[in-house]
C-alpha positions in Angstrom: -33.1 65.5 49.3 -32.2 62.5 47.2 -29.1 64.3 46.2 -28.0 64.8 49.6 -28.6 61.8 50.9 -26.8 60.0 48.3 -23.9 62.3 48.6 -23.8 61.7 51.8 -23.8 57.7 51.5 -21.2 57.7 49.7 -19.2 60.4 51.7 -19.3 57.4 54.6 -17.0 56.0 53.1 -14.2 58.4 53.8 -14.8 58.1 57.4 -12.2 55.9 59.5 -14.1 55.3 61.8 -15.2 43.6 63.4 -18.2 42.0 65.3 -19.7 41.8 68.5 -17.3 40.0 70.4 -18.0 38.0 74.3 -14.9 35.9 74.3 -14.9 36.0 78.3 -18.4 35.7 78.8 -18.6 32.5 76.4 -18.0 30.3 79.7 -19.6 32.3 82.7 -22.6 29.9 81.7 -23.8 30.6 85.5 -25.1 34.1 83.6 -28.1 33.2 81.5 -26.7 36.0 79.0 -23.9 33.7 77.9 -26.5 31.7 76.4 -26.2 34.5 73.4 -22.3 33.4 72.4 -23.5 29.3 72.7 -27.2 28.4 72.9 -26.2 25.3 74.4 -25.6 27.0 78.1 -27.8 26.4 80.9 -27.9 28.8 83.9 -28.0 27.6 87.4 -31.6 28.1 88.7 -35.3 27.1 88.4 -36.2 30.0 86.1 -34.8 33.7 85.7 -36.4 37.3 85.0 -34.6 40.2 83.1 -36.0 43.6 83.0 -36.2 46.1 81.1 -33.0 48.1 80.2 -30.9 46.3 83.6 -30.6 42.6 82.3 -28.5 42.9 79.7 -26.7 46.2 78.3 -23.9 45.7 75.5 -21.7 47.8 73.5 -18.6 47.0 71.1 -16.1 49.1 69.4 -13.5 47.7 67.5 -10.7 48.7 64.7 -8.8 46.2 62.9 -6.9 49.1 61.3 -5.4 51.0 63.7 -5.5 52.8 67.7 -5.5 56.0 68.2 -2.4 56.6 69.3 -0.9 54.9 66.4 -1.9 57.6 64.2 -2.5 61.1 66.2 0.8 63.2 66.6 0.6 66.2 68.8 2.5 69.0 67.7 2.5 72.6 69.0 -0.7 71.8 71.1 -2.4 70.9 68.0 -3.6 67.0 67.5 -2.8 65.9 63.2 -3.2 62.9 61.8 -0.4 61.2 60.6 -1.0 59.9 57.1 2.6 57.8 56.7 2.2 56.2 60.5 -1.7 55.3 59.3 -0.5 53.5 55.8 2.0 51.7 57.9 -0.2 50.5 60.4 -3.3 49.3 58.1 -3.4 45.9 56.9 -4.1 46.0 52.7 -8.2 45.3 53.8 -9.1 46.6 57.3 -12.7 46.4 59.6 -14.2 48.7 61.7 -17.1 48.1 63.9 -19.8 49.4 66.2 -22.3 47.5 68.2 -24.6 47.6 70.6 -27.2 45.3 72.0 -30.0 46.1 75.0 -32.6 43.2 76.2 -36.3 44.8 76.5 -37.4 41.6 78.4 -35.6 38.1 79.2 -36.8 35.3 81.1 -36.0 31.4 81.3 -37.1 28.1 82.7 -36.0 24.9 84.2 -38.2 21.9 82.7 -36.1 19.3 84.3 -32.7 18.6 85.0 -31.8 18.5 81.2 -34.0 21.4 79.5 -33.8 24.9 79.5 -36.2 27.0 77.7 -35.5 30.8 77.4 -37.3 34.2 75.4 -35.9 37.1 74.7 -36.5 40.4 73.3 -33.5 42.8 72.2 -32.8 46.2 70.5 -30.0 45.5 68.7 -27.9 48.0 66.3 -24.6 47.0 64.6 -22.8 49.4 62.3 -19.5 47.4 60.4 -17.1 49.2 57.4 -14.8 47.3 55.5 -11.9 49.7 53.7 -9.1 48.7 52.3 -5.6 50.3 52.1 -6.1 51.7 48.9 -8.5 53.8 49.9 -6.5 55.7 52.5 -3.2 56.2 49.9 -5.6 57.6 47.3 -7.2 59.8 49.9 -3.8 61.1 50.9 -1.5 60.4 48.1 -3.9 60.7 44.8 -3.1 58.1 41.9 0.5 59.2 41.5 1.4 56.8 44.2 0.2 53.6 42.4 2.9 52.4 39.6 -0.1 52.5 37.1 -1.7 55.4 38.5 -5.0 52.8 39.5 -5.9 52.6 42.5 -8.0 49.7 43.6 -10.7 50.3 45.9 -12.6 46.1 46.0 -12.7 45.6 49.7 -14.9 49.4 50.7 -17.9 47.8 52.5 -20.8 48.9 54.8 -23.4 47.4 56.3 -25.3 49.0 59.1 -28.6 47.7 60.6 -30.9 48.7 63.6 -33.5 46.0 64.7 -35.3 44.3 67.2 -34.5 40.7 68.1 -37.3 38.3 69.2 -35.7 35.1 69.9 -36.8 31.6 71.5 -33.9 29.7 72.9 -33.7 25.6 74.0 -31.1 24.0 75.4 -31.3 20.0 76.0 -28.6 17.3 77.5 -28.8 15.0 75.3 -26.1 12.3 76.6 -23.8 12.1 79.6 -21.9 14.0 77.3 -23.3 15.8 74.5 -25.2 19.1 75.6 -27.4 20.7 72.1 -29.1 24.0 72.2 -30.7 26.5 69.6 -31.7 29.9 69.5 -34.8 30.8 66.6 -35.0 34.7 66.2 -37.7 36.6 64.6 -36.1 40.2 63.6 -38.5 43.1 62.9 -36.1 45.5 61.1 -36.2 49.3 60.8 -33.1 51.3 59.4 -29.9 49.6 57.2 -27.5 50.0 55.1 -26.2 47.3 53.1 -23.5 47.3 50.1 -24.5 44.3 48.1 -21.5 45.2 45.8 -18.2 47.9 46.0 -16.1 47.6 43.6 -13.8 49.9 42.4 -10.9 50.9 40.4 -10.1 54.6 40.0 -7.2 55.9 37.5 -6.3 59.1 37.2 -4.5 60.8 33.5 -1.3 62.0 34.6 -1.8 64.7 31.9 -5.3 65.7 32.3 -6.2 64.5 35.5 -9.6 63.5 34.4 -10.7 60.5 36.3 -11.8 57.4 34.5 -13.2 54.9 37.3 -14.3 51.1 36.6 -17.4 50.4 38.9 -19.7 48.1 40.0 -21.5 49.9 43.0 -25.0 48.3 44.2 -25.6 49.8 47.6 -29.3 49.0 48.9 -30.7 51.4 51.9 -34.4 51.3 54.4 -35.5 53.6 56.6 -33.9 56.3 55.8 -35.6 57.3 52.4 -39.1 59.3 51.9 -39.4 59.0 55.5 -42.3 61.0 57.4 -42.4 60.5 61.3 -44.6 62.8 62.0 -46.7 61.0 59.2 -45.9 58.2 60.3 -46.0 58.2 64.2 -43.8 56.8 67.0 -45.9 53.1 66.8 -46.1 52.5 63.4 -42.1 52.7 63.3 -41.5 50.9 66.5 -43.6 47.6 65.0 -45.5 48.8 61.5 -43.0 48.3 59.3 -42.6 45.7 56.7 -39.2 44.8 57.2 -39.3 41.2 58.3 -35.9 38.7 58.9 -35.4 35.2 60.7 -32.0 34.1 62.3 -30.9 31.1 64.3 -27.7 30.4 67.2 -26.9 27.0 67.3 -24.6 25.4 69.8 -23.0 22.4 71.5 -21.0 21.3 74.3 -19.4 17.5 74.5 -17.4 16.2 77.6 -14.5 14.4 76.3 -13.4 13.2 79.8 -14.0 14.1 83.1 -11.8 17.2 82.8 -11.7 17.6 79.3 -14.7 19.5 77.0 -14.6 21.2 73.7 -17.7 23.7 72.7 -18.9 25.2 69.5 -21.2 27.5 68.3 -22.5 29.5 65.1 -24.5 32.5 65.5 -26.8 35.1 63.4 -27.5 32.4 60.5 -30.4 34.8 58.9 -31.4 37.6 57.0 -34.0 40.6 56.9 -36.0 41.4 54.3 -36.3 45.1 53.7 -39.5 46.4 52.2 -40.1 49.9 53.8 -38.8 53.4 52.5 -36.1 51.5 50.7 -33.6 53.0 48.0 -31.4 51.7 46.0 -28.1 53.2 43.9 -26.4 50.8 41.3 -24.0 52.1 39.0 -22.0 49.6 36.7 -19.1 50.1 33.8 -16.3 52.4 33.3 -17.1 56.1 33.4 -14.5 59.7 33.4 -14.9 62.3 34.9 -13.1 65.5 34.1 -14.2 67.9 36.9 -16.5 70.2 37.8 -17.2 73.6 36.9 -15.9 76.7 38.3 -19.5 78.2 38.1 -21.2 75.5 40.0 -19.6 76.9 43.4 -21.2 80.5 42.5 -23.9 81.8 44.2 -26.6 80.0 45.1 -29.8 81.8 43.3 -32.1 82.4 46.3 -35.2 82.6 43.5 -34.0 78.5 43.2 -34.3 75.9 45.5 -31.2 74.5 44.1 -27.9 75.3 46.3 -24.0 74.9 44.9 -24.3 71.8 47.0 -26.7 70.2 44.3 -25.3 71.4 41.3 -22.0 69.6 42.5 -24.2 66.6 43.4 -25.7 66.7 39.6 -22.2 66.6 38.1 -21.1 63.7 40.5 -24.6 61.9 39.3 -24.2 62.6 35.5 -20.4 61.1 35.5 -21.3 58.4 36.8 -24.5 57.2 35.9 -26.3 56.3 38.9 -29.6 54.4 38.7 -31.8 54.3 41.5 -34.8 52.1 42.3 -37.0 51.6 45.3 -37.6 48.0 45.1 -37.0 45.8 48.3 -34.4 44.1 49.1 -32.7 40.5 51.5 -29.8 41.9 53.7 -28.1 38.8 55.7 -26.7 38.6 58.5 -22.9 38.9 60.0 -22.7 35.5 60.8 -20.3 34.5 63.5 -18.7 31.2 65.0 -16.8 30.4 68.2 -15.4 27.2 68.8 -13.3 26.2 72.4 -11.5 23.5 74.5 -12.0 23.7 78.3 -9.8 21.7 80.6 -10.9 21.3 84.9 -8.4 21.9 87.0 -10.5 21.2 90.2 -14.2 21.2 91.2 -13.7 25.3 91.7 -11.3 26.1 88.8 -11.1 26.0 84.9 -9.3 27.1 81.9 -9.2 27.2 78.5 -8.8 28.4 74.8 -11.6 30.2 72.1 -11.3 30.8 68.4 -13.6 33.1 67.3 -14.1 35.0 64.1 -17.5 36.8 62.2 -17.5 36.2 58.3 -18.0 39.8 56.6 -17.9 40.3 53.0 -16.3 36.4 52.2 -13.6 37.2 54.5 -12.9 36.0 57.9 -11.1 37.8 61.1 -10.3 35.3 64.0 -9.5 36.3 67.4 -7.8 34.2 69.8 -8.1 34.0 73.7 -7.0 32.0 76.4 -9.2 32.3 79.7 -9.4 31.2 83.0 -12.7 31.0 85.6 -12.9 30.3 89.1 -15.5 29.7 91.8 -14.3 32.2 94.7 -17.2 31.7 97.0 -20.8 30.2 96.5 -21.7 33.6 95.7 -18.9 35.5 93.4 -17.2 33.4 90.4 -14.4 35.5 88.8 -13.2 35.0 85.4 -9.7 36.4 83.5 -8.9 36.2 79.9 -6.1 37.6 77.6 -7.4 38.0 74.0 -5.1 38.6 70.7 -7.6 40.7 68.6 -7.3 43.2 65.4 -3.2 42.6 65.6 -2.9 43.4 68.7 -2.1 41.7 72.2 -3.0 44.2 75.0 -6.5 42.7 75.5 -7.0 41.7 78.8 -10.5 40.7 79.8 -12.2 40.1 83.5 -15.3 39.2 84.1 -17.2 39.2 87.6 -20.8 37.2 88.4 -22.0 38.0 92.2 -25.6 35.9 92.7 -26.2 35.6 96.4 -30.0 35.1 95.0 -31.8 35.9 94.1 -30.7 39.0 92.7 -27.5 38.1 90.4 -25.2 41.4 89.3 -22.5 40.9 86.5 -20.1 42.4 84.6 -17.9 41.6 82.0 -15.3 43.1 79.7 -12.5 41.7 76.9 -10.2 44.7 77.2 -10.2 46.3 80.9 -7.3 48.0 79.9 -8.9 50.0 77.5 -11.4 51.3 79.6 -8.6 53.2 81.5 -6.4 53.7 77.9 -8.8 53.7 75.2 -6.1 55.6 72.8 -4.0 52.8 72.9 -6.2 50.3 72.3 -8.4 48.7 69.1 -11.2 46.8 70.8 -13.3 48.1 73.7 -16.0 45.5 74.7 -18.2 45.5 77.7 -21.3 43.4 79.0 -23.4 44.2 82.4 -26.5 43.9 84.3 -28.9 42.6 86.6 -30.9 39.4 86.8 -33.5 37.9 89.0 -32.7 34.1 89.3 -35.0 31.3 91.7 -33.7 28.1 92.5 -29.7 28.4 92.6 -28.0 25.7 93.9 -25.7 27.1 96.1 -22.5 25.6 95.7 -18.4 26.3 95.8 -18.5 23.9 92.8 -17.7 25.1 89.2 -19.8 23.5 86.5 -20.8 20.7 88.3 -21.8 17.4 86.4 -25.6 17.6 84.5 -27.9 15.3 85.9 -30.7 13.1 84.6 -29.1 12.6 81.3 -29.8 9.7 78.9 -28.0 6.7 79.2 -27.2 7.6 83.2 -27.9 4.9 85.7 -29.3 4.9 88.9 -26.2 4.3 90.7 -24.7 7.1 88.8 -27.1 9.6 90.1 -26.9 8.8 93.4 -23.0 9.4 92.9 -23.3 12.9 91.7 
């Protein structure tokens, strides 16, 4: 089983298949989930309840690589993938991504007129591949494409983790102006895979084709290893394992004038430490490999429990000289940061700019997105964006929040458009649920002034 399963790590690697992104959600702060893209929010109410499954349900896919359409030709009824239109469109290091997010329980409070306190409890699973150009020409073009017949593989990366989220949030109006808030996160971990290292360089004889590769390979895995369930039963793996992390959001929010505010925020600073049904493959130096044997595709021998399968894996694990080691392991986090200007129109009406971007194996991919909220009625606020994400344009994003209290339904995407063309594009992106939130104030009035901050007089409150 060892065989397989490291077989089939490192066959993920040939799959095609950047972060979790809520560029138009960042300033519906009327929606207590916005609180997750900048702790500093504060939702409009005395406290708020999310249930189960209906609060808050997210899910992310996202290619910085290509679209479908870019690279699927039909011909003859038959769907191929075109090889030339897919080196074309690739960038020379590429990202694709996969996440999804569910709150289990959420629930804030009002302690005054400048504090927010806020819990929540998440599933959370994210799954993010780094592959570079390289890769794809060698997979379709071998080494006699690269002028020295090396093909350089640095940039492959994985990382995929499945955890639950505990996380403690407070947000405090500091000033007249400044508005601070933090989000501390206690993460109970229970599958990942993380590539510590991936480097790569592959060249190929032109006479002998014998492989000679130069690698330094360190790819740590949990939960997927040695595993019993039956042995080990549905509780123990839901909170007995030993795979403990700790994260923290910060954020901020500071009114420059009346209608001017800029906003920041850096999320997932943490790690997990993996210490449960962990494996490990390093391999490290330069190693050939001249091919495999005809007579390890024979027959398997039915008196053996070893199948062609193995023997192939054997030959793979020989060349290359993988060492393995159970030991545990610190996987961080894929941090992100979003920073923003926001300018007031009117009392019902605002707009603005976001930079965002997640840092992934020392490199950085920033999106861009201009956006525009309004308050339709007391009840319904509408929001529009237009994002420029994974080099491409066609992401239009609209997000809806309808509270007539207390029951408050939302939903909120960064591509509509892709919902209805999903071939076309390379980010889909969608946030929804249902709160219950007491104590609304009512009120046609977009992000109205924060009272009872320091430094306010009396005569100042009575104003607002």
């Amino acid at each position: 089983m060892y065989k397989i399963r490291l077989a089939l790590l490192f066959s993920m690697f040939s799959i095609l298949a950047h972060a979790q992104q809520d560029l138009t959600m960042y300033n519906l702060d009327e929606i207590p989930q916005s609180a997750y893209s900048n702790p500093s929010n504060q939702f409009n109410g005395k406290w708020f309840l999310g249930l189960p499954g209906i609060s808050s349900n997210y899910l992310s896919l996202s290619n910085s690589g290509f679209a479908y359409s870019d690279i699927i030709r039909k011909r003859n009824n038959d769907l191929l993938l075109d090889f030339d239109a897919l080196l074309n469109e690739v960038e020379d290091d590429n990202f694709l991504s996969f996440n999804t997010r569910i709150d289990l329980l959420s629930f804030g409070l009002s302690l005054n007129d400048r504090t927010q306190l806020s819990f929540s409890v998440s599933e959370v699973g994210s799954f993010k591949l780094g592959y570079p150009k390289d890769f794809i020409r060698f997979v379709y073009e071998g080494n006699a494409s690269f002028e020295d017949n090396s093909a350089d593989l640095n940039g492959i990366g994985i990382n995929l983790a499945h955890y639950r989220e505990y996380a403690f949030g407070l947000s405090h109006q500091l000033t007249q102006k400044l508005r601070l808030g933090a989000r501390a996160k206690y993460l109970y971990g229970m599958e990942n895979i993380y590539s510590k290292e991936t480097d790569i360089s592959i060249f190929t004889d032109p006479n002998t084709f014998a492989v000679t590769a130069d690698a330094n390979i360190d790819i740590r895995t949990a939960g997927f290893d040695n595993v019993d369930f039956a042995e080990e039963g549905t509780s123990n793996y839901l909170t007995g394992r030993g795979n403990r992390g700790f994260g923290i959001d910060l954020g901020a929010n500071y009114d420059l004038t009346d209608k001017l505010s800029l906003n920041a925020s850096v999320l997932d600073l943490g790690f997990i430490q993996w210490n449960d049904f962990t494996s490990s493959f390093t391999t490290k130096g330069n190693f050939t490999y001249s091919g495999i044997e005809i007579s390890a595709f024979g027959d398997d021998d039915t008196t053996s429990s070893e199948t062609s399968f193995d023997r192939v894996a054997d030959s793979l694990e020989e060349a290359f000289d993988v060492e393995t080691n159970n030991d545990g392991y610190s996987a961080p986090l894929t941090s992100r940061f979003m920073i923003g200007a926001n300018y007031r129109v009117n009392e019902r009406s605002f707009g603005g700019v976001i930079i965002q971007s997640e840092i992934f194996r020392r490199s950085i991919k920033p999106s861009f997105t201009l956006h525009y909220n309004r308050k339709m009625t007391k009840w319904i606020t509408l929001a529009a964006s237009y994002s420029y994400i994974n080099r491409s344009f066609n992401n239009l994003g609209v997000g809806l929040n309808f509270n007539p209290g207390p029951v408050q339904l939302y939903v909120v995407s960064d591509n509509l458009l892709g919902a209805f063309r999903p071939q076309h594009t390379r980010h889909l992106q969608l946030r929804f649920g249902i709160n219950f939130i007491f104590g609304s104030d009512k009120s046609t009035e977009l992000r109205s002034t924060y009272k009872g901050a320091i430094g306010e007089t009396e005569s100042e409150n009575d104003d607002d």
